[in-house]
Each structure stands twice: as C-alpha cells, then as structure tokens.
Backbone as a ProteinNet text record, in pm:
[ID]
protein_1_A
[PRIMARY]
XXXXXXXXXXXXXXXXXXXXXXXXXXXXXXXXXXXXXXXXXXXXXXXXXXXXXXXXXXXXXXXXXXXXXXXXXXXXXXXXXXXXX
[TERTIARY]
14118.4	14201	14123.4	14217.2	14126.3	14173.8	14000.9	14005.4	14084.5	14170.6	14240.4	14152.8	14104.8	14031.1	14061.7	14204.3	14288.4	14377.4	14463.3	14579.6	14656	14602.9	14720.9	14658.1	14748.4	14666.3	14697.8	14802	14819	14723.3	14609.9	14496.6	14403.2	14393.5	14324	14374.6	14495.4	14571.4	14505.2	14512.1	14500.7	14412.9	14253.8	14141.3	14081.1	14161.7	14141.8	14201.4	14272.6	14353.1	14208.5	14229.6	14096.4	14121.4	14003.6	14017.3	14032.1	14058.9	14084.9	14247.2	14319.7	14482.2	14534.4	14458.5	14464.1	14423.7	14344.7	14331.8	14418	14472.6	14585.9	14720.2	14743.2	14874.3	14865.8	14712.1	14699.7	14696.1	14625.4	14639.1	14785.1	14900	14968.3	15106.5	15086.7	15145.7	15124.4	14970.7	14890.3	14982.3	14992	15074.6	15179.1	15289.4	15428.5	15429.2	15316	15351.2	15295.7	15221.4	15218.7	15291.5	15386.9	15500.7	15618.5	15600.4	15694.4	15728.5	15577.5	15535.2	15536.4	15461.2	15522.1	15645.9	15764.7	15895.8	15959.5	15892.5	15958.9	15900.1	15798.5	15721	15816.8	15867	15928.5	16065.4	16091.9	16242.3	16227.7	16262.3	16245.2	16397.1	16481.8	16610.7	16623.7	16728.2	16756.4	16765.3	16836.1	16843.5	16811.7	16758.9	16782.2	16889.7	16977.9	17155	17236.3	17277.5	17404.5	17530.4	17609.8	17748.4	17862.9	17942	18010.1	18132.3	18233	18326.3	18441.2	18427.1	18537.7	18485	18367.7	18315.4	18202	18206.5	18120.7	17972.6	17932.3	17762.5	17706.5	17588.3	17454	17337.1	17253.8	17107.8	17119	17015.4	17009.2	16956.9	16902.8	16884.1	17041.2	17065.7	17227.5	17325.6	17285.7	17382.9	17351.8	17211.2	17125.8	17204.3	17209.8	17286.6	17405.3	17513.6	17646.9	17657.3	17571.4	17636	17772	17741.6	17880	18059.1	18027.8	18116.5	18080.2	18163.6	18196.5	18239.7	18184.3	18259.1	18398	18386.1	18539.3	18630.1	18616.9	18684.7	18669.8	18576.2	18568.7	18522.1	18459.8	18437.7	18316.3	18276	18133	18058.2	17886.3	17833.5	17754.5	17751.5	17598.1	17508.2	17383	17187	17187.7	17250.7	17229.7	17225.1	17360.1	17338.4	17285.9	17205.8	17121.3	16968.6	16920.6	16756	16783.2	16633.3	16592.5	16567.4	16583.2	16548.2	16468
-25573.5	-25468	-25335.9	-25211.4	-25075.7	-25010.5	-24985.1	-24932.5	-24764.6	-24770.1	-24626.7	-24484.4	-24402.1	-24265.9	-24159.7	-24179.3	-24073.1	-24105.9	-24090.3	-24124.6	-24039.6	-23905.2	-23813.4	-23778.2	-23889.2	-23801.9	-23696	-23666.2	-23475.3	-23390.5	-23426	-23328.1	-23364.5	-23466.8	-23491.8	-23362.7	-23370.8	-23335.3	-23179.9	-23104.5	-22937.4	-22973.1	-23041.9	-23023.7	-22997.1	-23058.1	-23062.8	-22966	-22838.9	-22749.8	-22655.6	-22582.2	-22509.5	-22390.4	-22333.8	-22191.6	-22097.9	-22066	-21981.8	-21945.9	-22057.6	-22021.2	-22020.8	-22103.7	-22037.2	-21880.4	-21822.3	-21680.2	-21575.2	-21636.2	-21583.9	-21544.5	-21639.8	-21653.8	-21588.1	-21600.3	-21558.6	-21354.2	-21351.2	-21220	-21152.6	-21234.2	-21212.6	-21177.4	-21266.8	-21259.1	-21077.4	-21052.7	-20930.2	-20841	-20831.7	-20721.1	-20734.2	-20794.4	-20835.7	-20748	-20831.2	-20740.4	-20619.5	-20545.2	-20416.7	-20268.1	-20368	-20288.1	-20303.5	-20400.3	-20384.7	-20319.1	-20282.6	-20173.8	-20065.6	-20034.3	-19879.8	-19843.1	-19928.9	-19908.2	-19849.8	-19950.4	-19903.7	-19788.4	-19737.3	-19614.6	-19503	-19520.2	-19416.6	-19351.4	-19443.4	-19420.9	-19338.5	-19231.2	-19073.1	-19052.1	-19072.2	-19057	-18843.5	-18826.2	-18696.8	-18634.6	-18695.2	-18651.3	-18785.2	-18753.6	-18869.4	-18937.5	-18833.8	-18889.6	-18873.9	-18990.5	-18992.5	-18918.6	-18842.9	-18825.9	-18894.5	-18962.6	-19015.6	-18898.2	-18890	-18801.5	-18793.5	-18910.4	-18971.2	-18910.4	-18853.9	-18790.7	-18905.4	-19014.2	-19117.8	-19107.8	-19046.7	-19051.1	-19172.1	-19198.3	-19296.3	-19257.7	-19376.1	-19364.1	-19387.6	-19325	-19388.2	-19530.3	-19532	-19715.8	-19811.9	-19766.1	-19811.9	-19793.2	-19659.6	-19630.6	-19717.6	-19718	-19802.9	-19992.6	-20000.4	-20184.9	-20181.8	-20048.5	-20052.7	-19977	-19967	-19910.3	-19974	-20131.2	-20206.2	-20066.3	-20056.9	-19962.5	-19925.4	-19796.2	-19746.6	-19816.4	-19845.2	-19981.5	-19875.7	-19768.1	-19663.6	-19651.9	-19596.7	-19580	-19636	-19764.1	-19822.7	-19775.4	-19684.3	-19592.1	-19652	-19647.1	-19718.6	-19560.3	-19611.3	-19537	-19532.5	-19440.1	-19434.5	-19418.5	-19498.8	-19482.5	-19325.2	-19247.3	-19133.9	-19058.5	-19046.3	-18943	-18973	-19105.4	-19123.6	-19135	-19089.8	-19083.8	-18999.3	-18915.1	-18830.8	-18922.8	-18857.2	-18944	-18800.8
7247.4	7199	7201.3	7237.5	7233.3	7110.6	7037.3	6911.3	6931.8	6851.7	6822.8	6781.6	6880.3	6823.2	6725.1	6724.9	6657.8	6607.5	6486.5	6437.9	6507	6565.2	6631.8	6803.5	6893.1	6984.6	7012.2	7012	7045.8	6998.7	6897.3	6854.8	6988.1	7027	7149.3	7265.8	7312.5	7395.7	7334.1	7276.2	7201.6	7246	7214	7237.7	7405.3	7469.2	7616.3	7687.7	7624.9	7644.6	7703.5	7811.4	7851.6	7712.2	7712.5	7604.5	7627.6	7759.9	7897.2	7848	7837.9	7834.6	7721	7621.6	7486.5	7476.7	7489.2	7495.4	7580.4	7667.5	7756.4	7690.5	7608.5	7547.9	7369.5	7360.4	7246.6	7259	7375.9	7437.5	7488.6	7518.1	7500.6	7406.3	7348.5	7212.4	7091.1	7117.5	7089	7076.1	7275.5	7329.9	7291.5	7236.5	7214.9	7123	6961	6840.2	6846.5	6920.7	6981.9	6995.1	7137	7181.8	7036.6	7025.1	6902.9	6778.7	6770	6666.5	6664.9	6839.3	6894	6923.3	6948	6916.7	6816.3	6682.7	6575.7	6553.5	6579.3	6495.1	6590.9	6714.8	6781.5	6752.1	6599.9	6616.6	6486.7	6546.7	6421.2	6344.9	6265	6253.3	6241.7	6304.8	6289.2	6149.4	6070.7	5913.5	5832.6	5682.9	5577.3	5575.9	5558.5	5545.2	5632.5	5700.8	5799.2	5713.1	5803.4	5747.9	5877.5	5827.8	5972.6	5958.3	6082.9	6115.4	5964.2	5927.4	5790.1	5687.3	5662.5	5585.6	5497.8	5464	5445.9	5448.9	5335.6	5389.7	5337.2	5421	5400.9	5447.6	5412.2	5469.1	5611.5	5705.5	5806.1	5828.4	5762.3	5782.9	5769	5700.1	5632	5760.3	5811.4	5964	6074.4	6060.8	6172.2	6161.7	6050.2	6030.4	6058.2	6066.3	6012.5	6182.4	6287.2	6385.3	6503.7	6446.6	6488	6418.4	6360.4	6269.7	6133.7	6128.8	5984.8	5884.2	5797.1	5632.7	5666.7	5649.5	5603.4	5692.8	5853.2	5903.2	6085.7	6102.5	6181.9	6295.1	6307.9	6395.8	6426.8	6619	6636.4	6624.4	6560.4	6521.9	6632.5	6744.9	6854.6	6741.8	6823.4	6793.8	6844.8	6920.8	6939.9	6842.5	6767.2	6679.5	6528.6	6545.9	6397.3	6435.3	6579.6	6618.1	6705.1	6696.1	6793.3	6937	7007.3	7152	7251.7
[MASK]
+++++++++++++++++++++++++++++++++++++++++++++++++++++++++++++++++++++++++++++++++++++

C-alpha cells in the first residue's frame, strides 16, 4: 500500500505551481486595482447638488445610483451632466 503524503493533495498541486505565474497573475491583479482606482479618482462631479429638470435636488452620488431615472419624474439622468469630463 502507498503511504498518503497529504490529507490535501491540491496543497501539493499549489506547491508545484512555478512562482513565475504566481507573480504574473499576482502582477496582474495589481494593475486591475490600479486602473480602478485611477478611474474613480477621475470622476470630479460638476456640483455637490444635482438639480434634475423636475426640480428634485440630490447629492451627486445619489444622482450617480439613480441615473437609471429620476425617483420623481423618471427622467434618465446622463453621467454627463453630473461629472466633469
């Protein structure tokens, strides 16, 4: 009978993984939360407070969730006119 090395071989399997493509992916991943960060930092809103055409004010963050529509008067809200571009 062959004595068992591991209760898990998949820790085997990780171990034999070169460290080459672990760092690849780990290097990638980097860049992901990165760009992702420099995204968000790019998005300047034009004013504190949205006013929509209905007269309805909010935060822009609040405009930014609600740009499917207006709670009031259903109106789609462009990313245009709640960030500088």
């Amino acid at each position: 009978m062959v004595k068992q090395t591991s209760l898990f071989p998949e820790d085997d399997i990780r171990k034999k993984m070169s460290s080459r493509a672990v760092k690849k992916k780990f290097k990638k991943l980097v860049k992901k939360e990165e760009e992702i960060k420099l995204s968000a930092q790019s998005k300047k809103p034009k004013q504190e407070i949205y006013k929509c055409k209905c007269g309805l004010k909010m935060h822009w963050k609040v405009a930014e969730g609600r740009s499917d529509g207006c709670p009031q008067c259903n109106r789609h809200i462009p990313l245009s006119e709640i960030f500088e571009e």
